[in-house]
C-alpha positions as CSV (number, residue, x, y, z in Angstrom):
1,X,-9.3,-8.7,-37.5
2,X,-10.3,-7.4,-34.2
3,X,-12.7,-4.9,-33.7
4,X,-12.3,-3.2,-30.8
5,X,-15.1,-1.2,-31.5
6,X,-17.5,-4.1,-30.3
7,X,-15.9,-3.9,-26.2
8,X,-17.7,-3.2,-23.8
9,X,-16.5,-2.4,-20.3
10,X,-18.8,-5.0,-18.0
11,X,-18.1,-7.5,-20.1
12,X,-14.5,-6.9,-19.2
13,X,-15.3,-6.9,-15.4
14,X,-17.0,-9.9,-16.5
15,X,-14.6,-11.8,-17.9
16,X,-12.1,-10.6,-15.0
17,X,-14.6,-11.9,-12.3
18,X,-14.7,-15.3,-14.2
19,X,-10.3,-15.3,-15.3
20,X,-10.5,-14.7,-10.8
21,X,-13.0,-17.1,-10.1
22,X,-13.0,-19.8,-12.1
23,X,-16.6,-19.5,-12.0
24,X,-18.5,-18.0,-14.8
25,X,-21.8,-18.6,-12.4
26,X,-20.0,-16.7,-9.4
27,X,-19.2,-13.8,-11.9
28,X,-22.6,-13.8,-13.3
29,X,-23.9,-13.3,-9.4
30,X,-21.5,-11.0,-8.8
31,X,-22.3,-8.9,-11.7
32,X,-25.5,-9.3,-10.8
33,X,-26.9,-10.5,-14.5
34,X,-27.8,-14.1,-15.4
35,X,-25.7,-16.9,-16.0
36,X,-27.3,-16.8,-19.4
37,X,-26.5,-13.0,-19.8
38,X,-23.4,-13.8,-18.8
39,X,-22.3,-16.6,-21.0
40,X,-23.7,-14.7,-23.6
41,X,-21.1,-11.4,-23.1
42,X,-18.1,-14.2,-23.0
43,X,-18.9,-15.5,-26.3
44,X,-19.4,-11.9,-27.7
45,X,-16.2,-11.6,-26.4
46,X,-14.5,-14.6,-27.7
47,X,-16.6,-14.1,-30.7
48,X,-14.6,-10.6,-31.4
49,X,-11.8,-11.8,-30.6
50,X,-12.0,-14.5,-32.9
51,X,-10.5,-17.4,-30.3
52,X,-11.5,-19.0,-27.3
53,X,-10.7,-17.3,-23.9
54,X,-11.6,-19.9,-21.6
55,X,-11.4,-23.9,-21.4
56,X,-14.8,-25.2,-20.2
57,X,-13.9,-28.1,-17.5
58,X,-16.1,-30.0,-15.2
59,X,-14.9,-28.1,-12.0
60,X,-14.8,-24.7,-13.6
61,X,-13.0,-22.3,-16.0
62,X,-9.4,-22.5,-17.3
63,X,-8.1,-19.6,-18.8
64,X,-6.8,-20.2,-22.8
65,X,-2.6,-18.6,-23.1
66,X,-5.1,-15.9,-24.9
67,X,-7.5,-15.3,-22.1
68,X,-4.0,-14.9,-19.7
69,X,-3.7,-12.2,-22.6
70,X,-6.4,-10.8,-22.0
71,X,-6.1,-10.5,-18.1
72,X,-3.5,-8.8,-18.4
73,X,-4.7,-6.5,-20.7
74,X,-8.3,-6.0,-19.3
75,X,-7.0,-4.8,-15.7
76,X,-4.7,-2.1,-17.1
77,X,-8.0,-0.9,-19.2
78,X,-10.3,-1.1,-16.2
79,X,-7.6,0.5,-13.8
80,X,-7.0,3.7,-16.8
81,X,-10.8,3.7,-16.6
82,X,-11.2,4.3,-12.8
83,X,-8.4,6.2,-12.5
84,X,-9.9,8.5,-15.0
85,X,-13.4,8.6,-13.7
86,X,-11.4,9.4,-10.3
87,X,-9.5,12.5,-11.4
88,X,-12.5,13.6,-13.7
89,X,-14.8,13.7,-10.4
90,X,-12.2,15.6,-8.4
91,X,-12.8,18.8,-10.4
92,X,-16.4,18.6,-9.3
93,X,-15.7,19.2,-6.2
94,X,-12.9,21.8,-6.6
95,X,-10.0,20.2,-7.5
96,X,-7.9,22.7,-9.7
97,X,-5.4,20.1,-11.2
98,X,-3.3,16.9,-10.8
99,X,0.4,16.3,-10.7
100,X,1.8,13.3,-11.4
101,X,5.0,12.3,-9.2
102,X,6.9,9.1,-9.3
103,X,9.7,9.1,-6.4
104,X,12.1,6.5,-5.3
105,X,12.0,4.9,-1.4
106,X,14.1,6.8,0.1
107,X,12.4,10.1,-0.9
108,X,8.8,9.0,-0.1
109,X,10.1,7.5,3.6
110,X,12.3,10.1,4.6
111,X,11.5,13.7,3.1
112,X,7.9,13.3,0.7
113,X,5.8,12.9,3.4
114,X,6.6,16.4,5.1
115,X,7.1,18.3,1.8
116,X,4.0,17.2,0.6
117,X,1.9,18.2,3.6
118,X,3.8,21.5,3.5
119,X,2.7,21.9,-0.3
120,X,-1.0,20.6,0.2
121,X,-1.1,23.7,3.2
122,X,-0.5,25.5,0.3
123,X,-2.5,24.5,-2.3
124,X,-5.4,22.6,-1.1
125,X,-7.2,22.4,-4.2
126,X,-4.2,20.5,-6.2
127,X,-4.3,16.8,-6.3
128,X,-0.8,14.9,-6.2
129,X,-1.1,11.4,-7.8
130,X,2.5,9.9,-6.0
131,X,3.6,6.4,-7.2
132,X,7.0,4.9,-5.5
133,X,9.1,3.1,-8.3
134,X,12.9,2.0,-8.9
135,X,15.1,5.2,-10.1
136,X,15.9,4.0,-13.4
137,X,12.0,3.6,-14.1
138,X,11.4,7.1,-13.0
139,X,13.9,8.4,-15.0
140,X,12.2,6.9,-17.9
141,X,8.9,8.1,-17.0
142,X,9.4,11.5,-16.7
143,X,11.6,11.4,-20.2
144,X,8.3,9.6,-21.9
145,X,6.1,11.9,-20.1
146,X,3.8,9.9,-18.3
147,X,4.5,11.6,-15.1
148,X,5.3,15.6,-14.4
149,X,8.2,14.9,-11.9
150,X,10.8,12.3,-11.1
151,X,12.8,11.9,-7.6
152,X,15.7,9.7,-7.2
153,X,19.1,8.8,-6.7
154,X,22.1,10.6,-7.9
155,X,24.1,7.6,-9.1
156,X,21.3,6.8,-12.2
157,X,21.6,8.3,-15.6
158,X,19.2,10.6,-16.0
159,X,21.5,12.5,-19.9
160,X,17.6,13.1,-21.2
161,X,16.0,15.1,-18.5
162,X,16.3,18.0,-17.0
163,X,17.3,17.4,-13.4
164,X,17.3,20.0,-10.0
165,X,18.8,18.7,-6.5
166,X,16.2,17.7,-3.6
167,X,17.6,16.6,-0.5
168,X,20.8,14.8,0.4
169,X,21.1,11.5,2.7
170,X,23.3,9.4,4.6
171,X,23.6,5.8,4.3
172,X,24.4,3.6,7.2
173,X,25.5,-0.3,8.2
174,X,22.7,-1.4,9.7
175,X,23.5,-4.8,12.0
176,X,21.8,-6.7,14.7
177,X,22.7,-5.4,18.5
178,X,24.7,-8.5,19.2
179,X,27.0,-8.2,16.0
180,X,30.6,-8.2,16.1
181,X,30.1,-4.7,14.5
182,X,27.9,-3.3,16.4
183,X,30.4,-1.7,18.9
184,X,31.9,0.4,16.3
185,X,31.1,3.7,15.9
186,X,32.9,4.2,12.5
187,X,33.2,1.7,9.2
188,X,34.5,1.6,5.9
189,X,32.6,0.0,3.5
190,X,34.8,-2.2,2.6
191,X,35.5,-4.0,6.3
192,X,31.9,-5.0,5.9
193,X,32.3,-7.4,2.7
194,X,33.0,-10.6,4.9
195,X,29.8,-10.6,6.3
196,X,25.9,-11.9,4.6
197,X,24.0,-9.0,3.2
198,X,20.4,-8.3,3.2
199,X,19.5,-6.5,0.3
200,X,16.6,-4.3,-1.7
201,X,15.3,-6.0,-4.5
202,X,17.1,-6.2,-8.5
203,X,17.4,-2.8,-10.2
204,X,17.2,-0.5,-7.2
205,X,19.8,2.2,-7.1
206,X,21.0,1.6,-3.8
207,X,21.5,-2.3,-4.5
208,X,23.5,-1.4,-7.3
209,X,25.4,1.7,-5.6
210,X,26.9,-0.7,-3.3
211,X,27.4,-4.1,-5.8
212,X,29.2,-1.3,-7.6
213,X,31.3,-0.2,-5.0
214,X,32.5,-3.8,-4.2
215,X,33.4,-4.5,-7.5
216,X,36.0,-1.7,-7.6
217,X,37.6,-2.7,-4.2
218,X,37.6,-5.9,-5.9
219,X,35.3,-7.7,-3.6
220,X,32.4,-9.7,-4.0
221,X,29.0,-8.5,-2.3
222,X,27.6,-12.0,-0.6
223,X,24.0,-10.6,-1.0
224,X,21.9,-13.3,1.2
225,X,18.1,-12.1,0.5
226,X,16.4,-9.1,-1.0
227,X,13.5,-7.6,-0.3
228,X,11.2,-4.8,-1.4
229,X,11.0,-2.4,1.2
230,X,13.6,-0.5,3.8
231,X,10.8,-1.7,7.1
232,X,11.1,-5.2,5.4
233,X,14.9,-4.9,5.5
234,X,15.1,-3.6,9.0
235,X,13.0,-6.9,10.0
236,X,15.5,-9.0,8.7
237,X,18.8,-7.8,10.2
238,X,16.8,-7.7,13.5
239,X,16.2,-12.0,12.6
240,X,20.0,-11.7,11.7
241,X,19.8,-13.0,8.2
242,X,22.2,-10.3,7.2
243,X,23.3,-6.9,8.1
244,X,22.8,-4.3,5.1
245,X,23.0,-0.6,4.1
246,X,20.3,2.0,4.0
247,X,19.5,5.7,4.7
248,X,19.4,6.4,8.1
249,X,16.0,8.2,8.0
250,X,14.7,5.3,6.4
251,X,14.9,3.1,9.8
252,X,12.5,2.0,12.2
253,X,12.0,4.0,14.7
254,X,11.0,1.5,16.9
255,X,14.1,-0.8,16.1
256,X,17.0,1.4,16.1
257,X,18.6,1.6,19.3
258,X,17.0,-1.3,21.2
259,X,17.6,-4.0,18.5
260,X,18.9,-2.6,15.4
261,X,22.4,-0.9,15.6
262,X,23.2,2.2,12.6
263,X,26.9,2.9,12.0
264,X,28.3,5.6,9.9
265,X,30.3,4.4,7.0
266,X,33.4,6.6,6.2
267,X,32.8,6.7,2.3
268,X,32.5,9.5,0.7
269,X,29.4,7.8,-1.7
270,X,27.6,7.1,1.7
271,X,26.9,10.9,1.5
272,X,23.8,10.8,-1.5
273,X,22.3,13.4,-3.3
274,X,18.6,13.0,-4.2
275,X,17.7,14.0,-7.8
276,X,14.4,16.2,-9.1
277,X,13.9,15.4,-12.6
278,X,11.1,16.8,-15.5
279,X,11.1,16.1,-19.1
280,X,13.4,18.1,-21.2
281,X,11.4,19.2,-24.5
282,X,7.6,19.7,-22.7
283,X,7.3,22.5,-20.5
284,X,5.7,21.8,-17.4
285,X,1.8,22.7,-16.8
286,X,1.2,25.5,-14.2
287,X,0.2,23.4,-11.5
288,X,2.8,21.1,-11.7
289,X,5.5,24.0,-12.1
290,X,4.4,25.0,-8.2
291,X,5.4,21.8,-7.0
292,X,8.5,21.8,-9.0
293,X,9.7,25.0,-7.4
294,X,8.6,24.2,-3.8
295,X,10.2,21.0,-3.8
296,X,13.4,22.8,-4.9
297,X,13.0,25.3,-1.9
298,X,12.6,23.2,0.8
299,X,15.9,22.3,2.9
């Protein structure tokens, strides 16, 4: 059996410099201990965990299917450790407390970045640790607790947490300035589906807001790419891979107008409602409760 009792965290870095490397002798150097020392902590390590981490070839190191483990193990502990040290040495100098947030996109692009300012004016001494994630995940994070408060969009279940409204958006068609749209000044939704999308990547809420809406006129959504971000989607209707839909503060400033083209759609959905959302059962801590009601103040 394992005992975990017998890790130590530099031989962790150590074994991550070597997984990264391929070079136990670079990781030793880099960890400034001897390549002795260092093979040394590696078969400690393998040694607890009673199999081989590493294949020894001529050229270097291959990682074992356990070492892989391992990796991927190792960085989340290192990256908990760090984070901790990092919040632990804010109350030194003066930090009162943190808040966790998770928040989708269009929240951190469009509003986030005022409302926090506004709030850090406010309380200067409060530390807001913001992470930009899909809906559903927030959703789920703030229902298992690992963050105070949730934003995102209205069209994701969120039955298991208590939820407040933020701010409300308006989606747009975004096309290329030489489109056969881009003349309109109106469009349904619909009177789009004949043309290549560009699209946000699997499991966002706004991917599935619209694949949802074309299945109920019956259509099918001819998604050509997806990408990760709304700048990343702006640059590819500008190449004309695809026109797509996003919020209308969430374009380039320095494309719309001049190569980009926004036009309203006509739907009623294209009207969103961003969500606030905290856990149902724990109460929120003080700090955390300001945020909460500033956030639900602002307009």
């Amino acid at each position: 059996m394992v005992n975990t009792g017998n890790f130590d965290l530099q031989s962790l870095r150590l074994f991550l410099l070597a997984a990264e490397s391929g070079s136990l002798t670079k990781a030793a150097s880099q960890s400034n201990i001897t390549l002795s020392a260092a093979s040394k902590r590696i078969a400690e390590l393998e040694k607890n965990f009673e199999c081989r981490l590493f294949i020894r070839q001529p050229r270097g190191l291959e990682l074992t299917p356990a070492g892989q483990g391992v990796v991927r193990h190792a960085r989340k502990v290192l990256d908990n450790v760090n984070q901790m040290a990092s919040e632990i040495s804010d109350y030194s100098t003066g930090v009162l407390g943190h808040i966790r947030v998770a928040a989708n996109v269009s929240a951190v692009i469009q509003f986030l970045p005022q409302d926090l300012a506004g709030f850090h004016r406010r309380h200067p001494r409060l530390r807001i640790l913001l992470e930009e994630a899909l809906s559903e995940n927030i959703v789920e994070q703030v229902d298992s607790g690992r963050v105070d408060i949730g934003i995102f969009a209205d069209n994701v279940a969120a039955s298991g947490i208590r939820t407040f409204t933020y701010r409300q958006d308006r989606l747009v068609l975004l096309v290329p300035s030489g489109h056969p749209l881009a003349s309109l000044t109106s469009i349904s939704f619909t009177e789009t589906l004949g043309y290549d999308y560009v699209g946000l990547n699997q499991g966002s809420s706004l991917l599935r807001r619209i694949s949802d809406e074309a299945i109920s006129a019956g259509k099918i959504l001819k998604v050509n790419m997806q990408v990760t971000s709304f700048d990343a989607l702006c640059r590819m209707i500008q190449a004309e891979l695809g026109i797509g839909i996003l919020p209308s503060g969430a374009i380039s400033h320095t494309l719309h107008g001049q190569k980009l083209v926004a036009i309203p759609l006509t739907d009623p959905w294209a009207h969103r409602t961003l969500k606030i959302g905290i856990n149902a059962v724990n109460s929120l801590q003080p700090e955390a409760e300001k945020l909460l009601n500033f956030l639900r103040s602002v307009k």
